[in-house]
C-alpha positions as CSV (number, residue, x, y, z in Angstrom):
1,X,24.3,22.1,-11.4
2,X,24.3,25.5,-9.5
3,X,23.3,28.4,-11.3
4,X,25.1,31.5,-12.3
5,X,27.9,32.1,-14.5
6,X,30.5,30.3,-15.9
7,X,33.5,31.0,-18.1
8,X,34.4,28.2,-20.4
9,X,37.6,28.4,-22.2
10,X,38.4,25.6,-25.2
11,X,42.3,25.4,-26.2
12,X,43.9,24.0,-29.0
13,X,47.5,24.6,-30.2
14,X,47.5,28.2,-30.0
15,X,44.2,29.1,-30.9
16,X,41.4,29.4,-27.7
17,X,37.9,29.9,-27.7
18,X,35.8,31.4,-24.8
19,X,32.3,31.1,-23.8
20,X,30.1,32.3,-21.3
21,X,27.3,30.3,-19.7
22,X,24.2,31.7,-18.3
23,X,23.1,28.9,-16.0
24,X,19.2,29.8,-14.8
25,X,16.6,28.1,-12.8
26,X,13.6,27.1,-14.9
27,X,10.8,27.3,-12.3
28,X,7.6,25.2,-12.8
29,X,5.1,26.6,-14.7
30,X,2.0,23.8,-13.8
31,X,1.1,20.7,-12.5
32,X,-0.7,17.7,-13.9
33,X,-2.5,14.3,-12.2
34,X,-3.2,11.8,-13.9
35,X,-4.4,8.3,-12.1
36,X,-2.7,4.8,-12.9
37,X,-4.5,4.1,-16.1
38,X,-2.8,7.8,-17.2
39,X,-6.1,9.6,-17.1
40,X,-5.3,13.2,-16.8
41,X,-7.4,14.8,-14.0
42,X,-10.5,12.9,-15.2
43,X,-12.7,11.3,-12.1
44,X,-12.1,7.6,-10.4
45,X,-14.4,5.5,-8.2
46,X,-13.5,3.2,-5.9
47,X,-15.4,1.6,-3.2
48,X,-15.3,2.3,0.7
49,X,-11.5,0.8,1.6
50,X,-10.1,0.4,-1.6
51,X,-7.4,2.6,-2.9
52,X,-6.5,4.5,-5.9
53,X,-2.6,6.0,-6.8
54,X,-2.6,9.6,-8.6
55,X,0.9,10.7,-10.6
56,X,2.1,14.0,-10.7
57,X,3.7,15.8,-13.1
58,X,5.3,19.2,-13.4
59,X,5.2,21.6,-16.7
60,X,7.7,21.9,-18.3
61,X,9.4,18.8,-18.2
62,X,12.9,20.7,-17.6
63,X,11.5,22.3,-15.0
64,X,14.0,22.3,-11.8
65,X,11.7,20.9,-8.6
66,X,12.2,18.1,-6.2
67,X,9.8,15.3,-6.0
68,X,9.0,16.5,-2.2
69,X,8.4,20.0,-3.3
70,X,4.9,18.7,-4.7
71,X,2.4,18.6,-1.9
72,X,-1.0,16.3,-1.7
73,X,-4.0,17.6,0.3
74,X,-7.1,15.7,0.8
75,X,-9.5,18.9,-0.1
76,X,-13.4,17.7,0.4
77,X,-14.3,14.1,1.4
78,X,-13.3,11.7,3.7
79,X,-10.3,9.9,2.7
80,X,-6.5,9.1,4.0
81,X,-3.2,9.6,2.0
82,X,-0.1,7.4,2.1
83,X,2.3,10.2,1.8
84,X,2.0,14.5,2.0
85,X,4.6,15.3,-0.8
86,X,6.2,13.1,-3.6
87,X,5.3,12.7,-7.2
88,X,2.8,9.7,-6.5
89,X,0.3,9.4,-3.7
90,X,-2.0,6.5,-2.6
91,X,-5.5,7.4,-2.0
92,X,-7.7,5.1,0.3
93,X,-11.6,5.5,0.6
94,X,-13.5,6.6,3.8
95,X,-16.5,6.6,3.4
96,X,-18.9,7.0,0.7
97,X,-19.0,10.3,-1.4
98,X,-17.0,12.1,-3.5
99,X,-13.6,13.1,-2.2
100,X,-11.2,15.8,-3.9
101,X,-7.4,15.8,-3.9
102,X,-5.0,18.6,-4.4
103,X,-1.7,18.4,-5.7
104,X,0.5,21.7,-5.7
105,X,4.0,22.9,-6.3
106,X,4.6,26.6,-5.7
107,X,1.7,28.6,-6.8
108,X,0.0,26.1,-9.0
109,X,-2.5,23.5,-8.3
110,X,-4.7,21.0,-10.0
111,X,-7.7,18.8,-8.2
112,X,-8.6,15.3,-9.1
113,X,-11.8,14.1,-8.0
114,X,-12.7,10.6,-6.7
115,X,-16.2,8.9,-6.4
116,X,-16.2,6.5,-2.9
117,X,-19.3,4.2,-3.1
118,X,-20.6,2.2,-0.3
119,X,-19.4,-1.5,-0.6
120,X,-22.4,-4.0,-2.3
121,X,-23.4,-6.5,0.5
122,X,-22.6,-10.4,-0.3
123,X,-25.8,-12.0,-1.0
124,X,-26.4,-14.2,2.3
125,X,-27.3,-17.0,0.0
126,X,-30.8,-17.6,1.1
127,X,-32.1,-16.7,-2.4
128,X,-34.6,-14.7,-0.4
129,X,-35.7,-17.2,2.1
130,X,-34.9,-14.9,5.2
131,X,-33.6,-17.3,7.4
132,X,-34.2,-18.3,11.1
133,X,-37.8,-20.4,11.6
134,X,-38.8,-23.7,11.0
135,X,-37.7,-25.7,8.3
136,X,-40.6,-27.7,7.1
137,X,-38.4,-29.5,3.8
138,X,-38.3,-33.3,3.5
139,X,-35.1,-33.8,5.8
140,X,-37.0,-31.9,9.1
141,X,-39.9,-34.5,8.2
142,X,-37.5,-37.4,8.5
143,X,-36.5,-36.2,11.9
144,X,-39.8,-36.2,13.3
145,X,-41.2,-39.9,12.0
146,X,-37.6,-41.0,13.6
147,X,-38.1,-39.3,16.5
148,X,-41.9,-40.6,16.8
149,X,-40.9,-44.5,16.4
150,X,-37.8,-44.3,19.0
151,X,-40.4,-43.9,22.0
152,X,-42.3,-46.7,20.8
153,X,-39.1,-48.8,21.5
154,X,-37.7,-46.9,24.5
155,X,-40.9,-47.8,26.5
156,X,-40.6,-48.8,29.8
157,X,-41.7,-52.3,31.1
158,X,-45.1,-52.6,33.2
């Protein structure tokens, strides 16, 4: 609907009623993120790569605002955004440390932080063992007495 104002006349038989209608922009008062789980601008972690989605959400709920009129800023930290307005954004780790995302409409703002930790590395499955060297276990023993007896059979004749 436009704003301004309008005239609206009611008939019936011979009798008529006329009102007139204010029609006024309600401009946003705030803005709110919350993250997935609906955690209103609390703190996330995620690991280096991995991604987390933050909603916005505009006070008051009547408010008249288009979803691109809400802008997403990556503030502190290292980390990309899958869009620059809208009321939803996709935020994708860096690199390690804490990384802080504005959202904005107008003249308010609201930050939401996010913890980026370092991936764990697999466990190489060695148990400890290291890795590389000799083997010296029962099957590398095998090899050598087989490896011993074939010259005795390879031998050349005199």
């Amino acid at each position: 609907s436009e704003t301004g104002v309008y005239t609206i006349t009611v008939t019936a038989d011979s009798l008529g009623v006329r009102c007139r209608l204010n029609v006024v922009e309600r401009e946003p008062e705030g803005i709110n993120v919350t993250d997935i789980s609906g955690n209103l601008s609390g703190h996330v972690s995620i690991q280096v790569g991995e991604t987390a989605t933050l909603r916005a959400s505009v006070t008051p709920a009547d408010a008249a605002y288009s979803p691109s009129d809400i802008r997403w800023t990556v503030t502190a930290g290292n980390a990309s955004l899958s869009a620059a307005t809208g009321e939803s954004v996709t935020v994708t780790g860096r690199s390690a440390g804490t990384v802080t995302i504005r959202a904005s409409i107008g003249s308010y703002e609201t930050f939401y932080n996010i913890t980026v930790t370092s991936p764990v590395p697999a466990d190489s499955g060695g148990g400890g063992g290291g890795g590389g060297g000799c083997n010296t276990g029962p099957a590398t023993g095998l090899a050598l007495l087989i490896m011993s007896i074939i010259p005795m059979f390879v031998r050349k004749k005199s």
